[in-house]
C-alpha positions in Angstrom: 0.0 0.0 0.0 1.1 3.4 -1.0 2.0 5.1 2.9 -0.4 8.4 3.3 0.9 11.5 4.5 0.2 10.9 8.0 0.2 7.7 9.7 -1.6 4.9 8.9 -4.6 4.6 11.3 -5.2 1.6 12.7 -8.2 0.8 14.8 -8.4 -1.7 17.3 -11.3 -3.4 19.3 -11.1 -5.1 21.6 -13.0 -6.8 24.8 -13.6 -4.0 27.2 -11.8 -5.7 30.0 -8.6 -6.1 27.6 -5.8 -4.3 29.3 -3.0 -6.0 27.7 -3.2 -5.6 23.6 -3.6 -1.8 22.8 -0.5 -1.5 25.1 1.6 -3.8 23.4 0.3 -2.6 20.0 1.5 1.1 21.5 4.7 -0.2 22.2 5.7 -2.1 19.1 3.9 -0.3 16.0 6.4 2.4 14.8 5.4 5.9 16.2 5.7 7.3 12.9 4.3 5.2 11.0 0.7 4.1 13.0 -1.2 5.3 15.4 -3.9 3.3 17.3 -7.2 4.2 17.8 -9.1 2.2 20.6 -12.5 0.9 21.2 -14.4 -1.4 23.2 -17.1 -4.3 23.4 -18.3 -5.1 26.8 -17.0 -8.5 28.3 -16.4 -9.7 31.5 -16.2 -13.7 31.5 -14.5 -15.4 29.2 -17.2 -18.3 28.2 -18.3 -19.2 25.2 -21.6 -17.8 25.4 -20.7 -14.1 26.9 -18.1 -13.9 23.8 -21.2 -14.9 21.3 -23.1 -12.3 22.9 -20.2 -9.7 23.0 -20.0 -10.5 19.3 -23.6 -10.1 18.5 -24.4 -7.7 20.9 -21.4 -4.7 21.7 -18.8 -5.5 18.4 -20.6 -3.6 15.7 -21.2 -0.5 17.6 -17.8 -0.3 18.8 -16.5 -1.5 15.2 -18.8 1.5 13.7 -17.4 4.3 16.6 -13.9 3.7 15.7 -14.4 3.8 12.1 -15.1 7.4 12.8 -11.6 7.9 12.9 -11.2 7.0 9.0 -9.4 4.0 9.9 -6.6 2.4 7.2 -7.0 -0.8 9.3 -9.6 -2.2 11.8 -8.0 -5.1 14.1 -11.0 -7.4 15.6 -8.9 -8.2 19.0 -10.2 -11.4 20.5 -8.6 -14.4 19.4 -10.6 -16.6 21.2 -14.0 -15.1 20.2 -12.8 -15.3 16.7 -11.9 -19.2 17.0 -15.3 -20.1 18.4 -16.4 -21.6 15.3 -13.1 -21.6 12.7 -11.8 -19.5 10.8 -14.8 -19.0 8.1 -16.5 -17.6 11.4 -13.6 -15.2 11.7 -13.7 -14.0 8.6 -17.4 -13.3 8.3 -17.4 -11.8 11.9 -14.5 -9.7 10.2 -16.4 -9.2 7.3 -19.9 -7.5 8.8 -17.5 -5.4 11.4 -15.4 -3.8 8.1 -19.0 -2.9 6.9 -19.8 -1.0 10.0 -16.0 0.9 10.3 -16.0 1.6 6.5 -12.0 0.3 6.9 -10.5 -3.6 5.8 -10.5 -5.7 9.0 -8.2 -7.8 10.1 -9.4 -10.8 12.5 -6.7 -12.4 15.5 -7.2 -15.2 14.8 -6.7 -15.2 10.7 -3.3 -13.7 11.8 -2.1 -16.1 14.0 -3.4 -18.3 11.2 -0.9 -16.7 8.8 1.8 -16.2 11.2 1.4 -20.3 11.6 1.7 -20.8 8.0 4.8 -18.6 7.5 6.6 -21.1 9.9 5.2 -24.0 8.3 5.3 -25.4 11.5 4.2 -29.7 11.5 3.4 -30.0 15.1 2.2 -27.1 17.6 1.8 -26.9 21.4 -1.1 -24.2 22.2 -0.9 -22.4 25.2 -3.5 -20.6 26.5 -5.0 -18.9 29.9 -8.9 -19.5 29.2 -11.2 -22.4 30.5 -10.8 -25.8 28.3 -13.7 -25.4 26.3 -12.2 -21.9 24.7 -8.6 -23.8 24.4 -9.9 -26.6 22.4 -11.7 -24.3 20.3 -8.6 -22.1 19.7 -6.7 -25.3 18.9 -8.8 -26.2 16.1 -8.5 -23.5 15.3 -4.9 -23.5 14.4 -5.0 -26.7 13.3 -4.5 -27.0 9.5 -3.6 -29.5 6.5 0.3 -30.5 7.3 0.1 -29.3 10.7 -0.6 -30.8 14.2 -1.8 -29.6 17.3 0.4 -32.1 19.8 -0.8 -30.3 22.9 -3.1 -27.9 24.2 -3.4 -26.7 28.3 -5.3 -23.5 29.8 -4.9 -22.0 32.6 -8.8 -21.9 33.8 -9.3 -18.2 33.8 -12.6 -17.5 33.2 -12.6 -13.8 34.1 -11.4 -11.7 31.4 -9.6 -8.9 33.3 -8.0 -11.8 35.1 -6.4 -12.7 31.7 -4.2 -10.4 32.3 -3.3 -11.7 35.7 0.0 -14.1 34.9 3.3 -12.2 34.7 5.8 -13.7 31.7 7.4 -15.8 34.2 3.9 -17.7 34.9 3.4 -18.1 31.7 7.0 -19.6 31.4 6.3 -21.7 34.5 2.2 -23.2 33.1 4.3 -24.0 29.3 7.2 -25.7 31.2 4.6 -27.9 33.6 2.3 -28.8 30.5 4.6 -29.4 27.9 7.2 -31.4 29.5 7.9 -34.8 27.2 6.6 -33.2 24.6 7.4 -32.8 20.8 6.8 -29.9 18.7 8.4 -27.3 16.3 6.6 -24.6 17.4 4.4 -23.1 19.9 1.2 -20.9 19.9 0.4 -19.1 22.9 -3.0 -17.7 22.7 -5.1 -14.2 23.7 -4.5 -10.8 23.3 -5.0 -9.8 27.0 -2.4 -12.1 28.2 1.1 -10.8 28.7 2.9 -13.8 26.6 4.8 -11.2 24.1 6.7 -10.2 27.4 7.4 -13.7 27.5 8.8 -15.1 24.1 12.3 -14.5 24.2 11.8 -16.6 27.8 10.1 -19.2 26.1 12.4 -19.4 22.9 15.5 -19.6 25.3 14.0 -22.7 26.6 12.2 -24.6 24.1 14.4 -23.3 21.5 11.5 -23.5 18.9 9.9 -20.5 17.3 6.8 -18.9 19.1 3.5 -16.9 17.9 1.4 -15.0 20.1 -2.0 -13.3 19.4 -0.6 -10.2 19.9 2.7 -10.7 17.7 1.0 -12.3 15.1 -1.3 -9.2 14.8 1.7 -6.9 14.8 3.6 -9.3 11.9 0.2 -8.8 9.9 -0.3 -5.0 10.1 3.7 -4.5 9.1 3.4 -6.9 6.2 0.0 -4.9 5.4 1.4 -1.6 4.9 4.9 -2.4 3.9 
């Protein structure tokens, strides 16, 4: 894309207990080259059915105030929500929220999806800090043609603010409890309001295998977007 004379806007969504993804998105996107513009659905467990509703219910009218900002870029920040029911689901939730912001959408989860694929990656271990029923959904998810989902653990959290909850070091600690034995080339841990970008160059050191995160998957996108 040919770069405007300001910075490219990019507009970001996310569940209105997030506290995690609009910061790292602040920290990492280039100053001069985005800005990001913030808005939010209402969410406070992280079930199944409270991420349907927040879908259904909160996502377009936050998708629709944001795009007041003449957006170059509207990021739909839940990976979880997004995985629910694949990534068709993704895409058409991503789909009817670009329609209300006027601005191309990118969806968490199709990211992570791409950020996967890059890798080419034959067997994944899925880390996540939601309930099981969200981590097996998540690990479908990212399961593809020519690539495995070996292991998938949660930490149980089923409160979204509490998402946020586990420094990097937990997160090390939970990956190196539940994966022990195991094989993989690559690991995927999940959710944009946990703090596992902190945590990668901990978790790299001692797997030694390449890691994606929601969050740095979404950042990989939007630079390959614009570049």
């Amino acid at each position: 894309m040919s770069a405007p004379t300001r910075p490219h806007r990019i507009g970001l969504i996310v569940p209105s207990s997030n506290t995690v993804m609009e910061n790292d998105l602040h920290r990492s996107l280039p100053k001069e080259r985005f800005t990001v513009h913030t808005s939010r659905m209402y969410l406070v467990t992280t079930t199944r059915e409270a991420e349907i509703e927040m879908i259904e219910a909160y996502a377009p009218k936050a998708a629709e105030d944001v795009g007041t900002a003449d957006l170059d870029l509207l990021v739909f920040g839940c990976t979880s929500a997004g995985s629910l029911f694949g990534l068709d689901y993704d895409r058409k939730v991503c789909a009817g929220l670009g329609e209300r912001a006027k601005a191309p959408v990118l969806g968490t989860i199709s990211a992570v999806s791409e950020a996967l694929d890059r890798r080419a990656f034959a067997r994944i271990a899925v880390i996540t800090p939601y309930i099981d029923d969200l981590t097996q959904a998540v690990a479908d998810a990212a399961t593809a043609p020519g690539r495995e989902v070996v292991a998938a653990h949660g930490m149980g959290i089923h409160v979204n603010v509490a998402l946020a909850d586990p420094t990097p070091e937990d997160i090390l600690a939970f990956a190196k409890d539940r994966l022990a034995g195991e094989m993989f080339d690559g690991i995927f841990v999940s959710c944009t309001n946990f703090r596992s970008l902190e945590a990668v160059p901990a978790l790299e050191a001692a797997f030694g295998v390449p890691v994606v995160t929601s969050n740095r998957a979404v950042l990989e996108a939007i630079e390959a977007r614009f570049a």
